[in-house]
MDAnalysis code that builds the backbone (N, CA, C; Angstrom):
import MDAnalysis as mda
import numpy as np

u = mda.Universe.empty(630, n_residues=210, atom_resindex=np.repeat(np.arange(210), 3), trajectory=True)
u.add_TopologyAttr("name", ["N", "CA", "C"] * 210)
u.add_TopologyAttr("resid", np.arange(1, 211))
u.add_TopologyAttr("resname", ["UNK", "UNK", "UNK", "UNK", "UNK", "UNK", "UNK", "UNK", "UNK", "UNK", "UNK", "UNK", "UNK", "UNK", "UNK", "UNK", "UNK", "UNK", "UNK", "UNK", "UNK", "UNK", "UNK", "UNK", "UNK", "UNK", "UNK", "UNK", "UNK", "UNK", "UNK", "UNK", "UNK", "UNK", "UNK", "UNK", "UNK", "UNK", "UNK", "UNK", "UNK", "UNK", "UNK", "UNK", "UNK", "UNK", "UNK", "UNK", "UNK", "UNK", "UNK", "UNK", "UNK", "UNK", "UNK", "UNK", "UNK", "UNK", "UNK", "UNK", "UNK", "UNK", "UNK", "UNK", "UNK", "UNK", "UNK", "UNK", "UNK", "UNK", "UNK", "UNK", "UNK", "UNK", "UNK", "UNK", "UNK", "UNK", "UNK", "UNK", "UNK", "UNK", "UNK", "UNK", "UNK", "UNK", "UNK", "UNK", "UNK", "UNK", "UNK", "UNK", "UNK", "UNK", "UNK", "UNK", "UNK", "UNK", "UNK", "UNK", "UNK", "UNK", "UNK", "UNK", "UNK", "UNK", "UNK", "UNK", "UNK", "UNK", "UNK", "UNK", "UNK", "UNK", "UNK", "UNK", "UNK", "UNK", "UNK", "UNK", "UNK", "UNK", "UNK", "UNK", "UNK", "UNK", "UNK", "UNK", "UNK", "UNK", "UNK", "UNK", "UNK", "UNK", "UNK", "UNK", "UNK", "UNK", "UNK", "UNK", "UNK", "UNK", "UNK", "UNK", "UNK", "UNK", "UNK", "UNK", "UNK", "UNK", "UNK", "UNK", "UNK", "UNK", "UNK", "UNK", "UNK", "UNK", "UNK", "UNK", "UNK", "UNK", "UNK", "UNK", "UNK", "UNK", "UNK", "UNK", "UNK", "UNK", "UNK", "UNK", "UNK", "UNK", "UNK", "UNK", "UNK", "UNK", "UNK", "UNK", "UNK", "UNK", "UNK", "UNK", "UNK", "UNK", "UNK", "UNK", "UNK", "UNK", "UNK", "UNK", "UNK", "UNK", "UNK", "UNK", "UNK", "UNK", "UNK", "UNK", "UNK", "UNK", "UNK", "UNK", "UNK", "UNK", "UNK", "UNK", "UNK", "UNK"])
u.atoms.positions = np.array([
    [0.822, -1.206, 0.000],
    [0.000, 0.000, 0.000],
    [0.858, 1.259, 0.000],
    [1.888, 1.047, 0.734],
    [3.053, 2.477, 0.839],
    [3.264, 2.844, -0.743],
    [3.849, 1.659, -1.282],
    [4.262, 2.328, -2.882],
    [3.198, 2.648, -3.734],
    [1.508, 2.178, -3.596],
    [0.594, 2.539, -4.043],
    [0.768, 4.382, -3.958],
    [0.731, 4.737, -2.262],
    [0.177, 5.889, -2.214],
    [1.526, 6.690, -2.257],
    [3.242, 6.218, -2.607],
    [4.012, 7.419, -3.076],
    [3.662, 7.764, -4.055],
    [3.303, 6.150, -5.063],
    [3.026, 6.508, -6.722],
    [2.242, 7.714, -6.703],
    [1.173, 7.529, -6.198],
    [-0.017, 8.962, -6.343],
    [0.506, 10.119, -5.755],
    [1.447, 10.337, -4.498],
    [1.922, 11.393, -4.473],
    [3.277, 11.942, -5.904],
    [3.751, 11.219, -6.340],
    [4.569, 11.849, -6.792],
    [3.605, 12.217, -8.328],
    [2.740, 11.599, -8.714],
    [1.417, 11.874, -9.757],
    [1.212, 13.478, -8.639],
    [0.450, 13.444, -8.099],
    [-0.222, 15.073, -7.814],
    [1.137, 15.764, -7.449],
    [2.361, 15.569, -7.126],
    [3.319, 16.826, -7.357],
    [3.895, 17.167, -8.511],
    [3.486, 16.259, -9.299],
    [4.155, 16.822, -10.819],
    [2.517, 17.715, -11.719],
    [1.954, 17.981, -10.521],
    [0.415, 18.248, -11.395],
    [-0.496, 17.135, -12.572],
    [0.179, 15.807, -12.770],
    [-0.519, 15.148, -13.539],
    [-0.966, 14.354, -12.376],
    [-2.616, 14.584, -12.168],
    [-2.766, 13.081, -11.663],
    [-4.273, 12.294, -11.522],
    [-3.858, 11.237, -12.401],
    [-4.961, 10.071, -12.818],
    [-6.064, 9.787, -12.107],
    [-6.070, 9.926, -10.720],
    [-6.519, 9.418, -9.682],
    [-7.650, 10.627, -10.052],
    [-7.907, 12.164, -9.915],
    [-8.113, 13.237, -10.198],
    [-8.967, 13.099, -11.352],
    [-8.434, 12.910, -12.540],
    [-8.960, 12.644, -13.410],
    [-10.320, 11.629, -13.694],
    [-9.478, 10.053, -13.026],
    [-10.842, 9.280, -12.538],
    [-12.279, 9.473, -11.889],
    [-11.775, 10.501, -10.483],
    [-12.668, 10.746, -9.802],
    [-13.554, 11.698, -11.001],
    [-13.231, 12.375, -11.443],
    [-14.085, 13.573, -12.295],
    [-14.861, 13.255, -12.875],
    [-14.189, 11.962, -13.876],
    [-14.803, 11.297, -14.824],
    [-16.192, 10.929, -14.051],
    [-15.711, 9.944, -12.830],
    [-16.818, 8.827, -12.104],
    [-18.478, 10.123, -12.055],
    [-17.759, 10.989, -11.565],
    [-18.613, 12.397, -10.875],
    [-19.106, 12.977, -12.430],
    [-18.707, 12.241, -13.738],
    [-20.083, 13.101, -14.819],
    [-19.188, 14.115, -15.672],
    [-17.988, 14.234, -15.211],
    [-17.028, 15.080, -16.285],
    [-17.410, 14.678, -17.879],
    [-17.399, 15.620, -18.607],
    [-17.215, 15.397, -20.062],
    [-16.359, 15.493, -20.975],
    [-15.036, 16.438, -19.976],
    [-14.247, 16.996, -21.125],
    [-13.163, 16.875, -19.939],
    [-12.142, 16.858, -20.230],
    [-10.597, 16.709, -19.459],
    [-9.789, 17.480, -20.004],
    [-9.328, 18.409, -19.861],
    [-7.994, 19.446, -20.286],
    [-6.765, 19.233, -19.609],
    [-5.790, 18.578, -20.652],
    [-4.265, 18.580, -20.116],
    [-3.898, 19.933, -19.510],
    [-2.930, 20.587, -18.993],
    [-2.564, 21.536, -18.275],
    [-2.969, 22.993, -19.191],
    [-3.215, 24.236, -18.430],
    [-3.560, 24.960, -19.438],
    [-2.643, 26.240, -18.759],
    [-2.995, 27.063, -17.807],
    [-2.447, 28.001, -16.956],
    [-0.718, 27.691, -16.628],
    [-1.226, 26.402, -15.889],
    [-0.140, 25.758, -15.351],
    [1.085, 25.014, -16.244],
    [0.642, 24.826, -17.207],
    [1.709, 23.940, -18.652],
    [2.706, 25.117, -18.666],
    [3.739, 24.163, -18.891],
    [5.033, 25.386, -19.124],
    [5.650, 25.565, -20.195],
    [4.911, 25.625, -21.632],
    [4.912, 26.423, -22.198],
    [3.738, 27.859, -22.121],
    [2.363, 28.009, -21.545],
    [2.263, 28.708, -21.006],
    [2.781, 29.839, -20.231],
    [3.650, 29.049, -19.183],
    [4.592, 30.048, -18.043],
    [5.362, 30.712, -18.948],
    [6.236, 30.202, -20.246],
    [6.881, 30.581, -20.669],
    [6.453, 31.362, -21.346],
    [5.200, 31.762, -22.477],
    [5.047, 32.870, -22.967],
    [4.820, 33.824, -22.128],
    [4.345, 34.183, -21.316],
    [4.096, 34.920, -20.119],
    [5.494, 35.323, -19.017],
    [6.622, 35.026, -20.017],
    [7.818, 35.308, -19.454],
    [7.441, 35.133, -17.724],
    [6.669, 33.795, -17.042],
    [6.736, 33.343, -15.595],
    [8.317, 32.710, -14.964],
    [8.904, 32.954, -13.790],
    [9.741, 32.546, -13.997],
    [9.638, 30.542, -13.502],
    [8.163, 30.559, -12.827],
    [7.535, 28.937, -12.861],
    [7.750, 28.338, -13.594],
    [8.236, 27.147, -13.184],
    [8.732, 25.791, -14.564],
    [7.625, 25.642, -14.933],
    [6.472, 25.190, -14.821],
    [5.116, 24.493, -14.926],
    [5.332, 23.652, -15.536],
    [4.116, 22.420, -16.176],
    [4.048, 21.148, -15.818],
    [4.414, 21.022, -17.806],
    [5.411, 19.644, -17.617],
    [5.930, 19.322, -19.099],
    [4.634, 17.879, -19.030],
    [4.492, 17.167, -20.735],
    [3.664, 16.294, -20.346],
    [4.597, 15.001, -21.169],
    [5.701, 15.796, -21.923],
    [6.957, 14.767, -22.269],
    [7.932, 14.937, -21.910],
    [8.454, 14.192, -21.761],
    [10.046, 13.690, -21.305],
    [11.217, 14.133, -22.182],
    [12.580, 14.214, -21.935],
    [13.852, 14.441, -22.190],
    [13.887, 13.710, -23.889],
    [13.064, 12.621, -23.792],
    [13.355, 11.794, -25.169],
    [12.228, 11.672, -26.414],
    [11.306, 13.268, -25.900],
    [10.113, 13.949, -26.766],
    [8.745, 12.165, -26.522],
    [8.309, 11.947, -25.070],
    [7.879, 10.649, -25.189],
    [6.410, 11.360, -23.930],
    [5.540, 10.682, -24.286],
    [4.843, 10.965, -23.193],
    [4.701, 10.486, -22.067],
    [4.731, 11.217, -20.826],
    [5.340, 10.681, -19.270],
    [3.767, 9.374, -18.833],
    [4.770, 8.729, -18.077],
    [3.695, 7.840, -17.520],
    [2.114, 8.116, -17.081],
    [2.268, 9.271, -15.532],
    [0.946, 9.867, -15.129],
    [0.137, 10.356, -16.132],
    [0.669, 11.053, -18.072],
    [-0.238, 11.385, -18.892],
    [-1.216, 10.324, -19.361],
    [0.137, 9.329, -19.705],
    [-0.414, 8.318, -20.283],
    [-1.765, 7.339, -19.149],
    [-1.474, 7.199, -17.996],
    [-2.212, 6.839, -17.321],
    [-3.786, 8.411, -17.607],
    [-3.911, 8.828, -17.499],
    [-5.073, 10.185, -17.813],
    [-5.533, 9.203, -19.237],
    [-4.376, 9.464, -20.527],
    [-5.359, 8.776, -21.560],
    [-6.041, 7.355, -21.320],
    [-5.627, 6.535, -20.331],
    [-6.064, 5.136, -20.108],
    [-7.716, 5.482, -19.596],
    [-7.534, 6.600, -18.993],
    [-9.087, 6.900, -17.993],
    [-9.571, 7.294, -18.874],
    [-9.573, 8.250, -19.561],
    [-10.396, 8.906, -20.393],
    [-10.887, 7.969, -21.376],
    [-10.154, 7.344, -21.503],
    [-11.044, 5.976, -22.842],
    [-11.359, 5.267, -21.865],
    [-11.364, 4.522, -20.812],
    [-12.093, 3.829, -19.809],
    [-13.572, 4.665, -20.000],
    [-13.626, 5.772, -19.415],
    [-14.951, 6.631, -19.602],
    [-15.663, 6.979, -20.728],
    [-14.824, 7.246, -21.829],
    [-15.133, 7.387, -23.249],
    [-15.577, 9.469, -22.610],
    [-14.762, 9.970, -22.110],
    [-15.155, 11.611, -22.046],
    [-14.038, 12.397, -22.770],
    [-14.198, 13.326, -23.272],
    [-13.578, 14.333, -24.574],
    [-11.738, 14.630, -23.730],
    [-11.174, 14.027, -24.246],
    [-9.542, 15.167, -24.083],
    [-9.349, 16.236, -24.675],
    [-9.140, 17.888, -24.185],
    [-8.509, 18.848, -24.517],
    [-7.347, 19.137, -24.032],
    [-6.365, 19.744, -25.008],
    [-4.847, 19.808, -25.115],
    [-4.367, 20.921, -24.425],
    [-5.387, 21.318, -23.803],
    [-5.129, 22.660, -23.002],
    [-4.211, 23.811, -23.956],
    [-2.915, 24.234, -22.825],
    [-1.769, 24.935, -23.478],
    [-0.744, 24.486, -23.133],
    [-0.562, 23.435, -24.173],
    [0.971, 22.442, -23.982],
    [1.406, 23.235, -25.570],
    [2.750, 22.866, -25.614],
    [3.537, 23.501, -26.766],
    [2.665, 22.463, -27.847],
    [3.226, 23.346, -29.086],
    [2.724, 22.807, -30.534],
    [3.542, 21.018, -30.092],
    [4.534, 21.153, -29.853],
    [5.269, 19.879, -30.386],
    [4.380, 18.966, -29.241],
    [4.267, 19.544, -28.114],
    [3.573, 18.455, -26.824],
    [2.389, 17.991, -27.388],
    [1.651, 18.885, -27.943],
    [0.280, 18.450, -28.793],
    [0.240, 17.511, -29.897],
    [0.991, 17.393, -30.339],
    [1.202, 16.659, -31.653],
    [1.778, 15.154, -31.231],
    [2.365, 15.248, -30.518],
    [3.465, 14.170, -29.568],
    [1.893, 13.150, -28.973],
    [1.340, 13.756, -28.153],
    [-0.184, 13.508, -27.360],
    [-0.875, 13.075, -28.028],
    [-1.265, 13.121, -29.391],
    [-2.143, 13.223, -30.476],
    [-1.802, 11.535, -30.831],
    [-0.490, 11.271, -31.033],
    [0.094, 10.351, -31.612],
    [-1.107, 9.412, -30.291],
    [-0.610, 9.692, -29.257],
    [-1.088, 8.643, -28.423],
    [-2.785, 8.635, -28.212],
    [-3.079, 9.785, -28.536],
    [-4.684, 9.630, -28.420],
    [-5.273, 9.116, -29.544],
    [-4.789, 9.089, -30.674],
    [-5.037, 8.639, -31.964],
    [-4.906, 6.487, -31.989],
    [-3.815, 6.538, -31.431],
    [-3.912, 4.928, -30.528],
    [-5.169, 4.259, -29.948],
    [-5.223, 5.162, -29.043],
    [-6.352, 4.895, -28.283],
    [-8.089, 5.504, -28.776],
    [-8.064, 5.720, -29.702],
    [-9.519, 6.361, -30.195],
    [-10.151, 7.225, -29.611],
    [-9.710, 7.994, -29.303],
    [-9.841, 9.340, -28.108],
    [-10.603, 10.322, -28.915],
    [-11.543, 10.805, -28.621],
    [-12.329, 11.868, -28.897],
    [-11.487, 13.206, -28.353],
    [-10.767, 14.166, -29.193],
    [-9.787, 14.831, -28.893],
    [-10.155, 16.232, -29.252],
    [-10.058, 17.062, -28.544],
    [-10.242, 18.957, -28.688],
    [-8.863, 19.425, -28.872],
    [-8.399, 19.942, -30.254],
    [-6.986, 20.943, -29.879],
    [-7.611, 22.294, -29.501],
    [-6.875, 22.791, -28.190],
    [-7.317, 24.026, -27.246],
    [-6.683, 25.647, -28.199],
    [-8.002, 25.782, -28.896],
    [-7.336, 27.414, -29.679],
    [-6.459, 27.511, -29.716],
    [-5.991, 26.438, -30.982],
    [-3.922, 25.905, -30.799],
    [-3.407, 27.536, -31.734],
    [-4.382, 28.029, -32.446],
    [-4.060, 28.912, -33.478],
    [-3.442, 30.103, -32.181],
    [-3.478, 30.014, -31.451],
    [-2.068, 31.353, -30.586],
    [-1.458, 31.191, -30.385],
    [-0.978, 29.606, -30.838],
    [0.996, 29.252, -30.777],
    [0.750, 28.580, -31.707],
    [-0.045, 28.069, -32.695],
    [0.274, 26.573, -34.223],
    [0.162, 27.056, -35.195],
    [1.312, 26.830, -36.083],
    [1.045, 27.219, -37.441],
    [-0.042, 26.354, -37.766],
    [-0.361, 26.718, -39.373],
    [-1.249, 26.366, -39.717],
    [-1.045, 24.636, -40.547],
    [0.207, 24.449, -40.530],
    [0.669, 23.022, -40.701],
    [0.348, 22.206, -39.963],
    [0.529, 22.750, -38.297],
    [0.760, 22.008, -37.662],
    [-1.047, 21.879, -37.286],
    [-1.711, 22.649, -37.209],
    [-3.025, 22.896, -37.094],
    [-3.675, 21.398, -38.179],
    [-3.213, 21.439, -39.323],
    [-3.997, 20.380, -40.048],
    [-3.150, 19.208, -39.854],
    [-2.241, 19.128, -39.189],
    [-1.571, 17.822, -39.045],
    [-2.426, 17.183, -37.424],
    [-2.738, 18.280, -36.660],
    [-3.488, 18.042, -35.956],
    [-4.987, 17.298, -36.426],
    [-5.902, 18.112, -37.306],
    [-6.684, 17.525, -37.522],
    [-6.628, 16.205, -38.233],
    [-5.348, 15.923, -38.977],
    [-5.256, 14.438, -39.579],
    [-4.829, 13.340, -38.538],
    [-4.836, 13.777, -37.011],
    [-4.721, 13.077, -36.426],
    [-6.042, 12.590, -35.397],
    [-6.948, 13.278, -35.778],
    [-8.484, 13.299, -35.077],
    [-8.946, 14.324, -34.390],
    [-7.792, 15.082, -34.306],
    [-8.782, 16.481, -33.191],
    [-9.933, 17.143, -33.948],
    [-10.552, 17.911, -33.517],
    [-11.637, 18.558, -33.440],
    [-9.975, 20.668, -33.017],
    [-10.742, 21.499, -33.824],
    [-9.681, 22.436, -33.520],
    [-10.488, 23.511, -33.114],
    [-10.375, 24.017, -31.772],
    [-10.887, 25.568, -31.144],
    [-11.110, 26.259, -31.412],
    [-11.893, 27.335, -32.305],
    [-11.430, 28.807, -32.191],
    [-12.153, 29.340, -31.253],
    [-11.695, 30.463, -30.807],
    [-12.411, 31.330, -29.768],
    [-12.884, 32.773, -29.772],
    [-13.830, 33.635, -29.478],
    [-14.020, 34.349, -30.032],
    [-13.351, 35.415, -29.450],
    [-12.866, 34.528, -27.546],
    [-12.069, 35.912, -27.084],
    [-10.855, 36.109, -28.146],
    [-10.416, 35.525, -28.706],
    [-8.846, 36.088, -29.502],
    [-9.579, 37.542, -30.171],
    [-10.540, 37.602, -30.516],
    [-10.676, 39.108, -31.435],
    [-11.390, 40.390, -30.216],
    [-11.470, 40.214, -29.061],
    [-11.937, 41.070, -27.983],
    [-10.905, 41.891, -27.794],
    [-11.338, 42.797, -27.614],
    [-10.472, 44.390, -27.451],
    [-9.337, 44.308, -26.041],
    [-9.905, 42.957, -25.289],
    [-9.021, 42.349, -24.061],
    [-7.965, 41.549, -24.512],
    [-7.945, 40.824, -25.656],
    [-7.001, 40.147, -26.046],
    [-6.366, 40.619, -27.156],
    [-7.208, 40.869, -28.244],
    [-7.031, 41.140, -29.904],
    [-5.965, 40.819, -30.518],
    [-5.895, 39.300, -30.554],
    [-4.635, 38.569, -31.077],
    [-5.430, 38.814, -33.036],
    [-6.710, 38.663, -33.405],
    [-6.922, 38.256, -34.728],
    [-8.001, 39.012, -34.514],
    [-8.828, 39.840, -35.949],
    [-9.227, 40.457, -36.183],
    [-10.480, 39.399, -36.969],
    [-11.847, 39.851, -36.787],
    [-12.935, 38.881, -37.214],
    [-12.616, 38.542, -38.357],
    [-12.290, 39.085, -39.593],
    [-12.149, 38.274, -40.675],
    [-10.510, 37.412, -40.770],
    [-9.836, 37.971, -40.346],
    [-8.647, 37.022, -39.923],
    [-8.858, 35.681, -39.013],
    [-10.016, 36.051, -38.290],
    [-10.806, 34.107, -37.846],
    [-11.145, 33.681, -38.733],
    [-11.782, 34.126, -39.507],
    [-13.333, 33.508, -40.690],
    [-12.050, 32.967, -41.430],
    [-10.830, 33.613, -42.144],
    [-9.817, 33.259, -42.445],
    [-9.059, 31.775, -42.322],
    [-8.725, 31.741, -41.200],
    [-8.332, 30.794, -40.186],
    [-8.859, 29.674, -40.272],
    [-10.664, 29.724, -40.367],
    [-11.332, 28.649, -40.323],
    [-11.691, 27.696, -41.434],
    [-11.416, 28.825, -42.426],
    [-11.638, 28.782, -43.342],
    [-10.642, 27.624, -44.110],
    [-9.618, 27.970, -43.149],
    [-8.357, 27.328, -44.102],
    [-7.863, 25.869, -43.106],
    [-8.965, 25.314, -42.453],
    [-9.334, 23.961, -41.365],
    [-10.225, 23.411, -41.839],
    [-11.437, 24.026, -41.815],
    [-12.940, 23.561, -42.935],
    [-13.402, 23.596, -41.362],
    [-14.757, 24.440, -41.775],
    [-15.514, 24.147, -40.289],
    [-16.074, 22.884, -39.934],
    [-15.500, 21.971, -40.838],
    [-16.439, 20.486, -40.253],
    [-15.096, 19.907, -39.083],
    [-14.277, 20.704, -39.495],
    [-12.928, 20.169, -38.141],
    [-12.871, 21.432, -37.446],
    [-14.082, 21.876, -37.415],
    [-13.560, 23.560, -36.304],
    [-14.859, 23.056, -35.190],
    [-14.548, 23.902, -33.930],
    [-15.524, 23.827, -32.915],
    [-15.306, 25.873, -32.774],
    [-16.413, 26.130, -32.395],
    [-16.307, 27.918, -31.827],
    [-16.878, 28.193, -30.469],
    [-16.190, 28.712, -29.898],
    [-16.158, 28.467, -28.634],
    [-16.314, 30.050, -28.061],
    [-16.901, 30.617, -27.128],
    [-16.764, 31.862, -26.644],
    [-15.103, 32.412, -25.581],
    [-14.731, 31.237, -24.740],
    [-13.415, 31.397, -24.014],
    [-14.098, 32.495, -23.154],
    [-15.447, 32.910, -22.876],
    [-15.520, 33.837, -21.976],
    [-15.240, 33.452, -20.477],
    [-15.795, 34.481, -19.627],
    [-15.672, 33.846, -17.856],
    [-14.855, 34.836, -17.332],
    [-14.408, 35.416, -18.214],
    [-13.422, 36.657, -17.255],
    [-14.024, 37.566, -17.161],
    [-13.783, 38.232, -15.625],
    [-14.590, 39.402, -15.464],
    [-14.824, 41.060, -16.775],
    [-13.485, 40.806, -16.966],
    [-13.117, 41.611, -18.270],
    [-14.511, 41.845, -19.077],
    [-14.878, 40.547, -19.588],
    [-16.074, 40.263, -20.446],
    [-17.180, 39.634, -20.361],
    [-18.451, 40.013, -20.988],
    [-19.878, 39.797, -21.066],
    [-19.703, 38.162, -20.793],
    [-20.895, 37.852, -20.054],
    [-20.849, 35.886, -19.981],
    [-21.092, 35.321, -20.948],
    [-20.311, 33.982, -20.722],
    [-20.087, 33.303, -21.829],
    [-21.323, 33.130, -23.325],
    [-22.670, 33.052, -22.534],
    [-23.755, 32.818, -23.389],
    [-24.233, 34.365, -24.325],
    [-23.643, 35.484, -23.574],
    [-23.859, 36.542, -24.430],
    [-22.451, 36.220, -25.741],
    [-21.062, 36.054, -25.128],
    [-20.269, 35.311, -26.023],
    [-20.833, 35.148, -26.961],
    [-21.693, 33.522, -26.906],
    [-21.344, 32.740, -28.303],
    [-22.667, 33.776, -29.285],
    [-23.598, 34.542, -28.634],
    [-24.086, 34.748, -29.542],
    [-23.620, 36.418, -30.469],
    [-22.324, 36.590, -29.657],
    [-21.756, 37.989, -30.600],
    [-20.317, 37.023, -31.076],
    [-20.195, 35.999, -31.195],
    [-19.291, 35.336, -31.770],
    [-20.137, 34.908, -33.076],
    [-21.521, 34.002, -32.966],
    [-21.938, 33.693, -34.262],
    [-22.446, 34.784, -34.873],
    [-22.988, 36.129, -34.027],
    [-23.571, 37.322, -35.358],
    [-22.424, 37.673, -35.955],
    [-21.182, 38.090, -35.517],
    [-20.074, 38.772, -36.150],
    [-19.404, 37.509, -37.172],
    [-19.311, 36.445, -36.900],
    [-18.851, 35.224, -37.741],
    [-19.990, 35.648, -38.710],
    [-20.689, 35.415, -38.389],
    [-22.014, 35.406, -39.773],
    [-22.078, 36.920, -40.823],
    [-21.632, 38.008, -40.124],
    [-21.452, 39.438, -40.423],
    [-20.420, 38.981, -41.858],
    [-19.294, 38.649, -41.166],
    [-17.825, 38.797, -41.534],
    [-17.450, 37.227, -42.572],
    [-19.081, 36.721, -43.294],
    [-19.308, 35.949, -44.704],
    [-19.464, 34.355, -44.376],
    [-19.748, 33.866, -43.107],
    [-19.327, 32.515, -42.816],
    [-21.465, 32.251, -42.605],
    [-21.190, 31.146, -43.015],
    [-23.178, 30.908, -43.833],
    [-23.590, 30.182, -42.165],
    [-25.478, 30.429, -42.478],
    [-25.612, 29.488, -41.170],
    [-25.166, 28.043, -40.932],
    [-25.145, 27.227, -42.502],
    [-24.589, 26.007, -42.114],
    [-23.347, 25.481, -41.867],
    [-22.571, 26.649, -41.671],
    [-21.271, 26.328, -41.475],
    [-20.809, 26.613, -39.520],
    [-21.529, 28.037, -39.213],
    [-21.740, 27.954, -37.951],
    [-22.415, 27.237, -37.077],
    [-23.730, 26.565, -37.923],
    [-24.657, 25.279, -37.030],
    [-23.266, 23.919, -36.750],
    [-22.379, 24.266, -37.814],
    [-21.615, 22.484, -37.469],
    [-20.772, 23.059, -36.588],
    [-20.005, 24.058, -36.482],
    [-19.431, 24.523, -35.663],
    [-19.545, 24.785, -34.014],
    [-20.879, 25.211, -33.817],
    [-21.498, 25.309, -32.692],
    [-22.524, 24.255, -32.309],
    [-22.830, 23.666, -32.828],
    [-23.916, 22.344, -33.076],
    [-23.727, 21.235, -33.420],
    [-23.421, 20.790, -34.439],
    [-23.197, 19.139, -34.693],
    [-22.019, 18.930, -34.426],
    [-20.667, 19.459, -34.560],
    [-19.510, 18.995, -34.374],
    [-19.389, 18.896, -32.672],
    [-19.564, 20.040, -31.591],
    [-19.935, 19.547, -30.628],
    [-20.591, 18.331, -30.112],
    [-21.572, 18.442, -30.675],
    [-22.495, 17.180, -30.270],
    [-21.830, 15.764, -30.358],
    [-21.223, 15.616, -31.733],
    [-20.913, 14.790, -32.258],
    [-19.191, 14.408, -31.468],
    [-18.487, 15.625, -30.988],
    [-17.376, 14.793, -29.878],
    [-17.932, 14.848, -28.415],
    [-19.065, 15.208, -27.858],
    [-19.873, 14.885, -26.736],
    [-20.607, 13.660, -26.519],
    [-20.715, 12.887, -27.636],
    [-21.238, 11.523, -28.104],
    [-23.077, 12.044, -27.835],
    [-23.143, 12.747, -28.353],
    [-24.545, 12.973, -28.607],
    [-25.544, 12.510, -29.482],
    [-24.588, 12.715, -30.179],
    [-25.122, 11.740, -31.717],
    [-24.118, 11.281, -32.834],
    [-24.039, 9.985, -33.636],
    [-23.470, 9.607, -34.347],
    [-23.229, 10.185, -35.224],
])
């Protein structure tokens, strides 16, 4: 029992840990996000001087406690998102969720992924983010038609649109998605391209419908 419960301590001091994950799942979770705040490529754009949490190893491999997370998450059959791990950590992850038949979210990779790496993503099964905070006067990484752009060049049947609201900064999330789909729709993108976006493609990695 001792080496049971170091294993799990040294899992929750490296921030990965399975046990965590399980419980969430058991409790009705739907969606699981690898590190996002805390990932250290995160810390690092944010010039933090915090290591934060790697999810591969010295030999570009994915660490045990991750790999134990993907074992749960297909035990449960509930959605993996890639949080904010580096382009290469995502792609690395992918390999292994693609193994395992993982219903997979890349996390609004477009504020660190080229656009290579973006469709190499989707040829590996993800489902790809956009968000509408990137064009808010709080963030303003991309400009509305520079999304429509973006999405354009993924195909919205591999895009999900997402509001990213919740910060006090900005209106709640549900006012979000609906000045995310008028301005998407403004700025030339048709209703049936925003219904798969916000509607069936969701649904469809929520296991809602086939």
């Amino acid at each position: 029992m001792m080496g049971v419960f170091n294993e799990t301590v040294k899992q929750v001091l490296s921030g990965l840990n399975p046990t965590a994950v399980e419980i969430s799942a058991r409790l009705g979770a739907k969606v699981i996000w690898m590190p996002t705040l805390s990932s250290h490529f995160h810390q690092e754009r944010i010039k933090s001087d915090r290591p934060g949490i790697y999810i591969i190893d010295a030999k570009g491999r994915v660490v045990p406690p991750a790999l134990k997370i993907l074992d749960v998450i297909r035990e449960y059959d509930v959605v993996l998102a890639t949080g904010h791990l580096s382009p290469e950590e995502i792609l690395v992850l992918l390999d292994e969720t693609q193994k395992r038949g993982l219903k997979t979210l890349a996390t609004h990779p477009n504020w660190a992924c080229t656009l290579e790496q973006q469709q190499c993503m989707v040829a590996k099964g993800a489902f790809i983010e956009f968000s509408f905070l990137s064009v808010m006067p709080t963030l303003r990484r991309l400009s509305p038609d520079s999304l429509v752009s973006q999405i354009r060049s993924i195909g919205p049947e591999n895009c999900i649109l997402t509001s990213d609201f919740g910060w006090p900064e900005n209106p709640p999330p549900a006012e979000g998605m609906r000045m995310a789909i008028a301005t998407l729709h403004k700025y030339g993108m048709t209703r049936q391209e925003l219904e798969l976006m916000v509607k069936r493609n969701p649904a469809k990695l929520l296991g809602l419908h086939k």
